[in-house]
Structure formats: structure tokens, C-alpha cells
N, C-alpha and C positions, 0 to 999 in steps of 0.2 A: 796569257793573253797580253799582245802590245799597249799600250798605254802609248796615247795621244801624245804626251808631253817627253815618251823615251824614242817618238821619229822625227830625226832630223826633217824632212821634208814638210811634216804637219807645222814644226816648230818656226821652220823659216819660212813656210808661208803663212803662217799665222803673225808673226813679225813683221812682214811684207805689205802684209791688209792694214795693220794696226797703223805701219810706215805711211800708207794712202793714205790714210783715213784723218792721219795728222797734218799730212799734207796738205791735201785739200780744203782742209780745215783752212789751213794757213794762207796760202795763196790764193784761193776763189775767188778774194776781194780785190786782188789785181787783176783779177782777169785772166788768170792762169791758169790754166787745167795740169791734173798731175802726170799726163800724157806726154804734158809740154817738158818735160823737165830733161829727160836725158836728152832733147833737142837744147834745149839753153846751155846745158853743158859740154853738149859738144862742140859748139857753135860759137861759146863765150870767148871772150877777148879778141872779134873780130874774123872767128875763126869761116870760113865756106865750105862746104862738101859736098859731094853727090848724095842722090839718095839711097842709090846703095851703100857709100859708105857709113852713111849717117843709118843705114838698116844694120851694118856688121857694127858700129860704135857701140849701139843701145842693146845689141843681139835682140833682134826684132827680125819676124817676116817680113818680107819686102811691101804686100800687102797693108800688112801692120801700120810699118811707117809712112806707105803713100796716104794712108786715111789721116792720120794724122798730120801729115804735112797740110795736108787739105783741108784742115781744119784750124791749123796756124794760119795758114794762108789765108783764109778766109776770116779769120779775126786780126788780120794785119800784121802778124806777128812775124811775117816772111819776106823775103825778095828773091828775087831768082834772078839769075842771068847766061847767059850763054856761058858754057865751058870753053879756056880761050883755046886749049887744045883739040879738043872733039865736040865738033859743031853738034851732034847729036845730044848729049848731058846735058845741064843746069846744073849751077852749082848755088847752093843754098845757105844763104847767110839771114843772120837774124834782121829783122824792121829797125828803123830808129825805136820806135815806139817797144817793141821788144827788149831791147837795150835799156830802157828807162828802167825797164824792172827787172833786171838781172840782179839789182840789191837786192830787191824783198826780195827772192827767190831766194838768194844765196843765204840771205838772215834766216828767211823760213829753214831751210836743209838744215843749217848751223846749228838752228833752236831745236830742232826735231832729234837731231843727230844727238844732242848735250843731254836733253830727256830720257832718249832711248840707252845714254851708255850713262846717264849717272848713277853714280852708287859703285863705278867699277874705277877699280885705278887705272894709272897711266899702262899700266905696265899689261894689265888683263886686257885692257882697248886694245892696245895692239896686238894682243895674244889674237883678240877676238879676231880684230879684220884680217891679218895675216891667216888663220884659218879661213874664215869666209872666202879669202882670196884663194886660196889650194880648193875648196870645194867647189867654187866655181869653175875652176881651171879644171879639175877633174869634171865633171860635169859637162864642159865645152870637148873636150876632147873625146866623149864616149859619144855623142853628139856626133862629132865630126866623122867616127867609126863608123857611125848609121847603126 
């Protein structure tokens, strides 16, 4: 019989929850939901997007990220403005007030991140995310097969 801690997919979403769970922890007190995050990331240093793109950034349903835009939005955390190409889009860039808290945000990840890998050397961190990165990648692409 399998064992919980010998499947990858139990194991990384167990790590996933734990990741929230620190998250949330950390940020609430700005005002930040952990919803909000692959938005501030993608978004950081000024950045604008659609929301589709800003759905293929975070690999999100499109659904997905309109409730969530809608919910930045609606905590101020957004601005929109016409796409100057295609009058039809918006293109989405973070609030002033958003911006203010791109530090705590970034300190929180930093701090969460340093928790999550310490005890591992430099050399296994990289092992690690370089793996993570092929499994997501493998993962995206049997996706994309259907």
C-alpha cells in the first residue's frame, strides 16, 4: 500500500497548504490576501497586463482570476485602463496603495521561503527548485495535451 509521504502530488500539496497557511499568516495584517500574491508578482515594478494574461502568468482559470481581480479591485488594490491597442481589454496595474505593500509582501515570501528551505544547502535548494521547475513544466504540458 502507498504511503502518503511516497506521492509526489500529496507531498506538494501538502507543502502548498502549509505555504498558505504561512502566508496568510504573514500578510493579513497588511491587508493582503494570499490570492493576492501571484497578482503583486506579476504586476511588480510597475508592470500592466490583461487578464488573461495575468490568468496564463499565475496558471489560473480565467474565472479564477476575474473573482480575484474583483476582489483587489474592490479593496483598492487595482487600477485599470483602457488597452491603448485594443479598445476592447484593460490593462491591469497595481493601486498606489498596492505598491506600498509590495515590501511586506516580498519580506513575507523571503521569510516563508528561508523557513521552508532551511536546514538545506545551497546546492540542494537548487536541486530542489530546478526539479520543481521540470515538474511543473511536465505537468503544463500534459495539461496542454488535454
Amino acid at each position: 500500500m502507498m504511503k502518503s509521504e511516497d506521492s509526489a502530488g500529496y507531498m506538494t500539496n501538502l507543502a502548498a497548504r502549509l505555504f498558505a497557511q504561512a502566508m496568510e499568516r504573514a500578510i493579513r495584517p497588511h491587508g493582503v490576501a494570499v490570492a493576492y500574491v501571484p497578482v503583486f508578482f506579476a504586476l511588480s515594478g510597475g508592470r500592466e497586463m490583461t487578464q488573461a494574461e495575468l490568468a496564463r502568468h499565475a496558471a489560473l482559470e480565467q474565472p479564477t482570476m476575474a473573482a480575484t481581480l474583483s476582489r483587489m479591485e474592490r479593496d483598492g488594490m487595482l487600477v485599470r485602463r483602457p488597452h491603448p491597442e485594443d479598445g476592447r481589454k484593460m490593462l491591469i496595474g497595481l493601486a498606489p496603495e498596492a505598491r506600498e505593500k509590495l515590501e511586506a509582501v516580498a519580506g513575507a515570501v523571503a521569510s516563508i521561503n528561508g523557513v521552508a528551505l532551511g536546514g538545506l544547502t545551497a546546492d540542494e535548494r537548487r536541486i530542489y527548485l530546478d526539479l520543481l521547475g521540470k515538474i511543473a513544466g511536465n505537468l503544463g504540458v500534459s495539461l496542454e495535451r488535454g
